[in-house]
Backbone as CSV, one residue per row, in Angstrom:
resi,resn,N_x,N_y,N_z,CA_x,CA_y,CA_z,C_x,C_y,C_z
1,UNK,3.112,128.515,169.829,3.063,127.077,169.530,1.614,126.623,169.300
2,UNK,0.378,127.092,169.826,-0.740,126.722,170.016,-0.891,127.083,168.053
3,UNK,-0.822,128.344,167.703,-0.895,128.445,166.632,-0.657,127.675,165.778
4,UNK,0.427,127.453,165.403,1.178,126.280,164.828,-0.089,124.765,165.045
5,UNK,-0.169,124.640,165.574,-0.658,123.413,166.445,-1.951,123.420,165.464
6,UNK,-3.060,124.964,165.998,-4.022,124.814,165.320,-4.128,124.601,163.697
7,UNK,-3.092,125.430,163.103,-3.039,125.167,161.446,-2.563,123.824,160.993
8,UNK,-2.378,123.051,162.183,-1.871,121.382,161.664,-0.253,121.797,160.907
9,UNK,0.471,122.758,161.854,2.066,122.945,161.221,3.160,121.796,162.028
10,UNK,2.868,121.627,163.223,3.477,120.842,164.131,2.785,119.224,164.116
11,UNK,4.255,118.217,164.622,3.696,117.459,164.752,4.758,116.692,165.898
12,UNK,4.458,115.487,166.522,5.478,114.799,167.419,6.403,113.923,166.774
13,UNK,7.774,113.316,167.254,8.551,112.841,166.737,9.140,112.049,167.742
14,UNK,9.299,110.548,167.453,10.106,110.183,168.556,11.183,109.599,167.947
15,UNK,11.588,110.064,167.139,13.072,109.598,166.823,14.582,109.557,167.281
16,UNK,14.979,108.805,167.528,16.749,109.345,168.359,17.492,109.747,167.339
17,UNK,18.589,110.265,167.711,19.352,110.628,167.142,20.303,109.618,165.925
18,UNK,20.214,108.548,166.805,20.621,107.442,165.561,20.172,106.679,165.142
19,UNK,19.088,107.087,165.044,17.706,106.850,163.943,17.682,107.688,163.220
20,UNK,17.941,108.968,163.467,17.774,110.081,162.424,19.042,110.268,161.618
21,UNK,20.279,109.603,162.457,21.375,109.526,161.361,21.966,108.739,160.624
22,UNK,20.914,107.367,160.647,21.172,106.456,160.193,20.151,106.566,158.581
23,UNK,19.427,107.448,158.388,18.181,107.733,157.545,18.352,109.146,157.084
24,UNK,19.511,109.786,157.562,19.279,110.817,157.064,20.775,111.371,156.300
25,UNK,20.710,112.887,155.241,21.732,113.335,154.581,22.154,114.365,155.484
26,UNK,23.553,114.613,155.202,24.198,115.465,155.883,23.789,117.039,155.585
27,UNK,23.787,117.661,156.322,24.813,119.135,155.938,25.840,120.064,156.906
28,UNK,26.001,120.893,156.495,27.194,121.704,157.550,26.881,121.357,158.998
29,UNK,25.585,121.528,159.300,25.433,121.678,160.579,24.601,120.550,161.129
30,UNK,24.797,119.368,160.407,23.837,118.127,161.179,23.207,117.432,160.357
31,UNK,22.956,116.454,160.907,21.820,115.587,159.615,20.433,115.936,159.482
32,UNK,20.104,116.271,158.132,18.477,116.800,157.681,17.468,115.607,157.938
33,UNK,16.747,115.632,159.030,15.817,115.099,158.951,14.939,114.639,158.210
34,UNK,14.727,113.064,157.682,14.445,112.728,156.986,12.636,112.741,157.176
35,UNK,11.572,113.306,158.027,10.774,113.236,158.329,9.353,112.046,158.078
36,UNK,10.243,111.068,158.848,10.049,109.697,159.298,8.555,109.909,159.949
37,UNK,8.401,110.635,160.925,7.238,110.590,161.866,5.814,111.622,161.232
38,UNK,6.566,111.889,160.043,5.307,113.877,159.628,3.521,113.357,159.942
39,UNK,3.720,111.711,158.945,2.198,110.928,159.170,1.519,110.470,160.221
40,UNK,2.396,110.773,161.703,1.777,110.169,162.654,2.699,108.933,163.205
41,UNK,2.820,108.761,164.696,2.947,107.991,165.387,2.579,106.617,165.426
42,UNK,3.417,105.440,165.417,3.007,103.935,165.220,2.912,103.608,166.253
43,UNK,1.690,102.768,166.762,1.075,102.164,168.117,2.110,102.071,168.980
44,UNK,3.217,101.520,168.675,4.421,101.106,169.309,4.908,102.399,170.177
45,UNK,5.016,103.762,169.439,6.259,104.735,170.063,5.260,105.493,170.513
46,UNK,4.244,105.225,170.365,3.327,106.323,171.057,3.364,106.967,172.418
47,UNK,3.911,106.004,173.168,4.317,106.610,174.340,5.843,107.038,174.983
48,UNK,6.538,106.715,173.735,7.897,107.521,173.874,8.227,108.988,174.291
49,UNK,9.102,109.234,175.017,9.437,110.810,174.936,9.895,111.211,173.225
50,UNK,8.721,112.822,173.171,8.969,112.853,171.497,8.852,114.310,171.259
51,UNK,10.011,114.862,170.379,9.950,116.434,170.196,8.882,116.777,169.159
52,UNK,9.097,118.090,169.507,7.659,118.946,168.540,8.542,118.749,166.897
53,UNK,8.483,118.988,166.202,8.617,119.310,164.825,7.630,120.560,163.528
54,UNK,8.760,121.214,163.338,7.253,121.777,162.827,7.825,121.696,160.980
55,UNK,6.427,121.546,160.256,6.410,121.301,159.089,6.914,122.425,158.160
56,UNK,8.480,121.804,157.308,8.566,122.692,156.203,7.884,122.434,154.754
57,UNK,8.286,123.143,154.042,8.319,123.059,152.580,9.276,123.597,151.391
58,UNK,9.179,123.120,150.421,10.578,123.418,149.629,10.355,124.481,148.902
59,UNK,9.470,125.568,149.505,9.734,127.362,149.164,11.018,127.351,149.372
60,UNK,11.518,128.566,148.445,12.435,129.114,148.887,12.511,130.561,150.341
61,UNK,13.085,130.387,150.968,13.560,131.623,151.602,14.257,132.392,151.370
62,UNK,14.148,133.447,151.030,14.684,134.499,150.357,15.135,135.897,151.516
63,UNK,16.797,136.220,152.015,16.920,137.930,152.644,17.663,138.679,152.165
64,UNK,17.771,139.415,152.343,18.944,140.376,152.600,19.372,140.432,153.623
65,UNK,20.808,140.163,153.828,21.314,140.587,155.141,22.257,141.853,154.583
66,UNK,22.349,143.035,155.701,22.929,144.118,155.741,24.477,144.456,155.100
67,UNK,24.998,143.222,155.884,26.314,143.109,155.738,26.416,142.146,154.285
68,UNK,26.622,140.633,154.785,26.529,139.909,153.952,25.578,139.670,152.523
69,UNK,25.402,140.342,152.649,24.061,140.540,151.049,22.853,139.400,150.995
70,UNK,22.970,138.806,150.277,21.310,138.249,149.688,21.899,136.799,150.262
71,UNK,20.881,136.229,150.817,21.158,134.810,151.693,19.408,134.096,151.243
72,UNK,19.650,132.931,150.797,18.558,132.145,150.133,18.538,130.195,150.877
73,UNK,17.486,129.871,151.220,17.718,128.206,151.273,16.070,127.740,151.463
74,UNK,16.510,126.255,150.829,14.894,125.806,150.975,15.461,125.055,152.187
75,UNK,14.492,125.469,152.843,14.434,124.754,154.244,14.403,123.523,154.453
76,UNK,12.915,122.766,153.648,12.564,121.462,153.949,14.034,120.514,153.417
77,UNK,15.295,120.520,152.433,15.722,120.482,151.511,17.190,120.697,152.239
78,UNK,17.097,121.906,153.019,18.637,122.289,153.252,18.406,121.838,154.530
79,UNK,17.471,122.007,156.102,17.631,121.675,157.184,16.488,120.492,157.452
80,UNK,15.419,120.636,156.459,14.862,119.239,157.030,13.403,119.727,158.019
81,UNK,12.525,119.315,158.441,11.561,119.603,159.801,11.798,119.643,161.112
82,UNK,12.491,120.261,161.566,13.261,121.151,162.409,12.694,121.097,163.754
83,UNK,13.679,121.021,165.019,12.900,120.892,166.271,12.233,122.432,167.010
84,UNK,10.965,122.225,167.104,10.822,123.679,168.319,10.472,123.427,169.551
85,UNK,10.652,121.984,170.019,10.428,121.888,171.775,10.991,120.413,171.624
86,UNK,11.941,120.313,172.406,12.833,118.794,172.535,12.252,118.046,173.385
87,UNK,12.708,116.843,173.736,11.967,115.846,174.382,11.728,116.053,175.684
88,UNK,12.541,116.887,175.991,12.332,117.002,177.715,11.428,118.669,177.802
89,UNK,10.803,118.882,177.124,10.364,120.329,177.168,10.492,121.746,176.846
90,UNK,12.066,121.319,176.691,12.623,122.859,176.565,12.371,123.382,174.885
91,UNK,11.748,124.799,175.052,11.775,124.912,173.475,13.039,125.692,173.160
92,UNK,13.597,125.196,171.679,14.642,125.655,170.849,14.679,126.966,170.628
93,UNK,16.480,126.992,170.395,16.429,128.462,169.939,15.738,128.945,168.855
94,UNK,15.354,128.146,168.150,14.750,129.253,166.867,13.362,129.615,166.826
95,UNK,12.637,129.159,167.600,11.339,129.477,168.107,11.599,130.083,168.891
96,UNK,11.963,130.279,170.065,12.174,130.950,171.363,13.051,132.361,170.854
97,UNK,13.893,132.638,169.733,14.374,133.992,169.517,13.522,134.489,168.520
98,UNK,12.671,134.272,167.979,11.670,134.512,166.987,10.614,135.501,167.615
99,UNK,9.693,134.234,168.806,8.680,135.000,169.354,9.359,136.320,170.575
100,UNK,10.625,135.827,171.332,11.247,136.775,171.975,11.756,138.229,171.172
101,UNK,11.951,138.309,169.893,12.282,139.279,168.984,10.984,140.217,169.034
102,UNK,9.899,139.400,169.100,8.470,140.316,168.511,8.099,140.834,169.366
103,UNK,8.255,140.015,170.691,7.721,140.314,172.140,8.673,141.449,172.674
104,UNK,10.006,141.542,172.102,10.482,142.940,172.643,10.513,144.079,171.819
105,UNK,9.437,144.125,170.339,9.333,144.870,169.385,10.839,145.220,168.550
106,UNK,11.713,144.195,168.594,12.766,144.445,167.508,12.580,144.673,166.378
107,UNK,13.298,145.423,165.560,13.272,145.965,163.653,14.836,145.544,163.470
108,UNK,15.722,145.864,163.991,16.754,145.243,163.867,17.756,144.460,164.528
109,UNK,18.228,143.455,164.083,19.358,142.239,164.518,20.535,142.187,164.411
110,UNK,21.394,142.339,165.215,22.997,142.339,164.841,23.356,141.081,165.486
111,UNK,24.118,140.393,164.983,24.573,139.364,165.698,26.100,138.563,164.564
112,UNK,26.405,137.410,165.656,27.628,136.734,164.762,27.426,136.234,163.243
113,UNK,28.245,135.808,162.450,28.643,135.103,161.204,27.793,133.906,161.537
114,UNK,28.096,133.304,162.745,28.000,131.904,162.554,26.127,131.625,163.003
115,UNK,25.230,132.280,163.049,23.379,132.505,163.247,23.244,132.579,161.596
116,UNK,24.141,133.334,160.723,23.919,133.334,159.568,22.559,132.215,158.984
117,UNK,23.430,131.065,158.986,22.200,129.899,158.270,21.358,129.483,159.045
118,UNK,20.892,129.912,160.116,19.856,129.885,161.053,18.699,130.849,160.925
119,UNK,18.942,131.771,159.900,18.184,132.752,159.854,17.263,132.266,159.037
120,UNK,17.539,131.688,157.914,15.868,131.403,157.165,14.975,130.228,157.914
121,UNK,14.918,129.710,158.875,14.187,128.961,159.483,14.032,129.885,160.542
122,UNK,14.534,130.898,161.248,13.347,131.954,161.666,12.493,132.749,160.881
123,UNK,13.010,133.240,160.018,12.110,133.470,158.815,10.780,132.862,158.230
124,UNK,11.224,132.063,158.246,10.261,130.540,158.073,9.262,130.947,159.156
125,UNK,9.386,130.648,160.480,8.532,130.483,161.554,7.772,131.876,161.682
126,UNK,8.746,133.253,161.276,7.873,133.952,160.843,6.901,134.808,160.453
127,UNK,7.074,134.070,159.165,5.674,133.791,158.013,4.390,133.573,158.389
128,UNK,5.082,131.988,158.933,4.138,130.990,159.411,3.048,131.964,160.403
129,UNK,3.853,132.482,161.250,3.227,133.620,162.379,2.743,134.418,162.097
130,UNK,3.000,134.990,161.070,2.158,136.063,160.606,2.825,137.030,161.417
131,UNK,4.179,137.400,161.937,5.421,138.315,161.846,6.444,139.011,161.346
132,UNK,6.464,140.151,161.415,7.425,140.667,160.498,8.680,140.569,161.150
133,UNK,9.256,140.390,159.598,10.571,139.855,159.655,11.905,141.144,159.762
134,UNK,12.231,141.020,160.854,13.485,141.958,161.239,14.629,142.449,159.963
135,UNK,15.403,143.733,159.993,16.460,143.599,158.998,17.812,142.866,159.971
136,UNK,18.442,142.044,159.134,19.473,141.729,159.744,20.795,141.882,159.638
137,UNK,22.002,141.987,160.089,23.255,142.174,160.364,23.940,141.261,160.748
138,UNK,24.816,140.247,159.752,25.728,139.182,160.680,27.138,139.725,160.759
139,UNK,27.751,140.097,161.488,28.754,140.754,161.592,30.257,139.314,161.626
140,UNK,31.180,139.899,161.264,32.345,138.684,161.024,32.714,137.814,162.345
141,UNK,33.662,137.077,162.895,34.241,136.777,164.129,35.336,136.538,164.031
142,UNK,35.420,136.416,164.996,36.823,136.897,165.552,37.403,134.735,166.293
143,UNK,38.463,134.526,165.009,38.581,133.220,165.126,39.761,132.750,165.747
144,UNK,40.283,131.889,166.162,41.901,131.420,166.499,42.502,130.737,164.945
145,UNK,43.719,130.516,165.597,44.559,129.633,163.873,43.757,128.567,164.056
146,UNK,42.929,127.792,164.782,42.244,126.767,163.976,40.822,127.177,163.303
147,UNK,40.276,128.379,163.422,39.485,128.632,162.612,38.131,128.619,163.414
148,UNK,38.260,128.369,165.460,37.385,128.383,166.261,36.998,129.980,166.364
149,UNK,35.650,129.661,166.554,35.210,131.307,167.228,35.787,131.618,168.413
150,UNK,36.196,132.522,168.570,37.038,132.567,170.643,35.152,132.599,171.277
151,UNK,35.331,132.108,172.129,34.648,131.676,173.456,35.299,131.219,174.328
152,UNK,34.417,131.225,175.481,34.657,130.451,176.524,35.039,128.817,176.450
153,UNK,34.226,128.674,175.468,34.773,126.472,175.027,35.903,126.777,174.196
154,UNK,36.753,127.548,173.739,37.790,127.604,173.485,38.655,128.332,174.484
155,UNK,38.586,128.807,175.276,39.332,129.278,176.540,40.103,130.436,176.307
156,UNK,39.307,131.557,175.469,39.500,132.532,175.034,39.465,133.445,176.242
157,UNK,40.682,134.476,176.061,40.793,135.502,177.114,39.561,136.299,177.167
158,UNK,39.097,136.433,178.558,37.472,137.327,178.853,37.937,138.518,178.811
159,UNK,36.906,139.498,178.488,37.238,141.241,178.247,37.571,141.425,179.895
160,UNK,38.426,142.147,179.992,38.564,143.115,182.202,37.716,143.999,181.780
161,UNK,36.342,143.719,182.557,35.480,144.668,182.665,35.792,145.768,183.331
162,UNK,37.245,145.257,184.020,37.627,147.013,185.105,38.411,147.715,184.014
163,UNK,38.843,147.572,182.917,39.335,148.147,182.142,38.592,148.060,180.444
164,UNK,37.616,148.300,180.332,37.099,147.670,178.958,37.572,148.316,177.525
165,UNK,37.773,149.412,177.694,38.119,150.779,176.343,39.259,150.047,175.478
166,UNK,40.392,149.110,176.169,41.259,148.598,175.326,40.850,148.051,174.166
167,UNK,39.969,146.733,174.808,39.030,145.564,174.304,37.944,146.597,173.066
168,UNK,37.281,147.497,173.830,36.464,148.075,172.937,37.024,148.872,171.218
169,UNK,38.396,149.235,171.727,39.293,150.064,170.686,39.582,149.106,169.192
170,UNK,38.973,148.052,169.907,39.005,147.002,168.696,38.032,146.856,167.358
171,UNK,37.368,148.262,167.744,36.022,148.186,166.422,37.029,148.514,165.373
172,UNK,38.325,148.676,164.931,38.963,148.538,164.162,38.912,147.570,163.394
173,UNK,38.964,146.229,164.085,38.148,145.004,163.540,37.091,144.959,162.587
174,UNK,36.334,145.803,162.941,35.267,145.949,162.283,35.125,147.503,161.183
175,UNK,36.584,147.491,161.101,36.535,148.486,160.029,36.363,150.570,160.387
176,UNK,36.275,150.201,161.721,35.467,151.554,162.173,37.011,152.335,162.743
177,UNK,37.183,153.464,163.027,38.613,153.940,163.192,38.634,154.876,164.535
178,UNK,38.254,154.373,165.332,38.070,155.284,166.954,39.516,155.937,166.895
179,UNK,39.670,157.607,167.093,40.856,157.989,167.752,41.148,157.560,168.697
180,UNK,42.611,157.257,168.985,43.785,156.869,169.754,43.576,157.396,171.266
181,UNK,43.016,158.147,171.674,42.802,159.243,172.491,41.268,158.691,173.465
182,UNK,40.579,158.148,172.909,39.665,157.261,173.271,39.071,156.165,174.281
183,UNK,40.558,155.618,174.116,41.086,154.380,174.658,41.580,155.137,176.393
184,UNK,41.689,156.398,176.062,42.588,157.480,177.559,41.264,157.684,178.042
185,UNK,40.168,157.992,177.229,38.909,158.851,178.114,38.115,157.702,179.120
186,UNK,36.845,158.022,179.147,35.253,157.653,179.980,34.901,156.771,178.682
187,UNK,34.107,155.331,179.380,33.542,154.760,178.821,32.109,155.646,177.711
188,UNK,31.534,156.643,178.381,30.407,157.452,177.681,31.138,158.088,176.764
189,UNK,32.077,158.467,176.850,32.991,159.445,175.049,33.108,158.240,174.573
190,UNK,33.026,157.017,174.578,32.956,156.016,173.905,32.476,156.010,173.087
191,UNK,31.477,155.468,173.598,29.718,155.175,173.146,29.465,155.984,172.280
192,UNK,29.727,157.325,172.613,29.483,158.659,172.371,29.730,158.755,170.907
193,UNK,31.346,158.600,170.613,31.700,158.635,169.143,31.329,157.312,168.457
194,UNK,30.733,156.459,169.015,30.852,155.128,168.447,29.593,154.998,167.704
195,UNK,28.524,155.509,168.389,27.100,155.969,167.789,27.138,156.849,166.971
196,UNK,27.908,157.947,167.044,28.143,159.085,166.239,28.705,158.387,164.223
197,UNK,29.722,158.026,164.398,30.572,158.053,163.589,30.450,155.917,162.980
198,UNK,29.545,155.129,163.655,29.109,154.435,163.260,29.133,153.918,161.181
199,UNK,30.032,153.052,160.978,29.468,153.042,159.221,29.633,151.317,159.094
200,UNK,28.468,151.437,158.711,28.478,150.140,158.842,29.145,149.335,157.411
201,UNK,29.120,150.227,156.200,29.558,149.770,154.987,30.654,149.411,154.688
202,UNK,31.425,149.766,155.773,32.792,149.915,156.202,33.537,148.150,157.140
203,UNK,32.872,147.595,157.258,32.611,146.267,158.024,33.130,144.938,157.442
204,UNK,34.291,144.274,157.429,34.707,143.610,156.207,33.882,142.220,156.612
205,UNK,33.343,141.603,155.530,32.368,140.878,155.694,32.553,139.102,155.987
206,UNK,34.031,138.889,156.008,34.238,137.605,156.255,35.048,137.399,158.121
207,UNK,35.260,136.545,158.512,35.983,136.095,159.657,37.545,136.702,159.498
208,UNK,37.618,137.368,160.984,39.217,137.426,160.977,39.712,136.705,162.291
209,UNK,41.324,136.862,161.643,42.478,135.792,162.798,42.297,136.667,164.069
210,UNK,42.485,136.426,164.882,42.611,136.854,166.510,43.826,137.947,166.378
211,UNK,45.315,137.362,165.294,46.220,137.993,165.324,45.610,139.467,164.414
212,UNK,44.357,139.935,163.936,44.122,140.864,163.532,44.020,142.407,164.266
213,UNK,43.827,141.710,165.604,43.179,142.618,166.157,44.288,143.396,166.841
């Protein structure tokens, strides 16, 4: 953050939320900040509680993801100047999995469908950092008939960790074909063939029903 700070990338914001949605355009995931505050603080809010913001621009971001192929967005444009420490202190996920990625020397990312459009604003940050940028993997999910991800806020059945191989036999899901026989052994013959026989090309690239599995 200090970085940021020094190149004049960050700045404070004391806007609420319905201030920012009363001024601002939609998209999938929230209203784009209309960046009301980028010039500085008016005598008035100066002493408001006020999040960090850090400054985009309407580059494009340009990846490849593994699975899903070529993924592109202008940031300033598609999400707006984006929070990396909220009003009460806590910094955001997309700063906080960025520098945590580098700090544990990651090269590669697997994770859900739904981080997908979150990825070029880590990307973004970075650049900015002068970090290299991970290869990534968004792998499909696993949805109910309304089209929710199963979780816990949907009250999705938890894996029995005293029995897991069932739950695990499910990389079928994901295209991969564990023998039948598998599901009878040790969690390590698991692993074992699962690392082995691994294809990832094999991975169907959109969301499936729960009844898939």
């Amino acid at each position: 953050m200090a970085e940021l700070n020094k190149n004049g990338l960050i700045y404070s914001c004391t806007c609420t939320r319905r201030e920012i949605a009363d001024s601002a355009v939609m998209n999938s995931e929230g209203p784009v900040y209309s960046g009301q505050c980028r010039n500085g603080l008016s005598g008035g809010y100066a002493g408001r509680p006020h999040t960090l913001r850090v400054k985009t621009e309407c580059s494009r971001i340009e990846s490849v993801d593994h699975l899903q192929g070529k993924v592109h967005q202008c940031v300033q444009r598609e999400m707006g100047d984006f929070v990396l420490r909220r009003a009460d202190g806590i910094y955001t996920y997309q700063l906080a999995v960025v520098v945590d990625d580098v700090w544990q020397g990651m090269t590669h990312i697997v994770r859900g469908m739904d981080l997908l459009h979150s990825t070029p604003r880590q990307i973004y940050l970075q650049k900015l950092l002068g970090y290299q940028t991970p290869v990534y993997l968004h792998l499909p999910l696993v949805v109910n008939e309304q089209g929710e991800k199963l979780s816990r806020q949907t009250l999705a059945t938890p894996i029995d960790l005293a029995s897991p191989l069932p739950q695990l036999a499910t990389l079928r899901f994901l295209g991969q074909n564990p023998p039948d026989e598998l599901v009878e052994g040790d969690i390590t013959s698991f692993w074992q063939w699962a690392q082995a026989n691994w294809q990832a090309e094999k991975i169907p690239k959109g969301n499936r029903f729960m009844s898939e599995l």
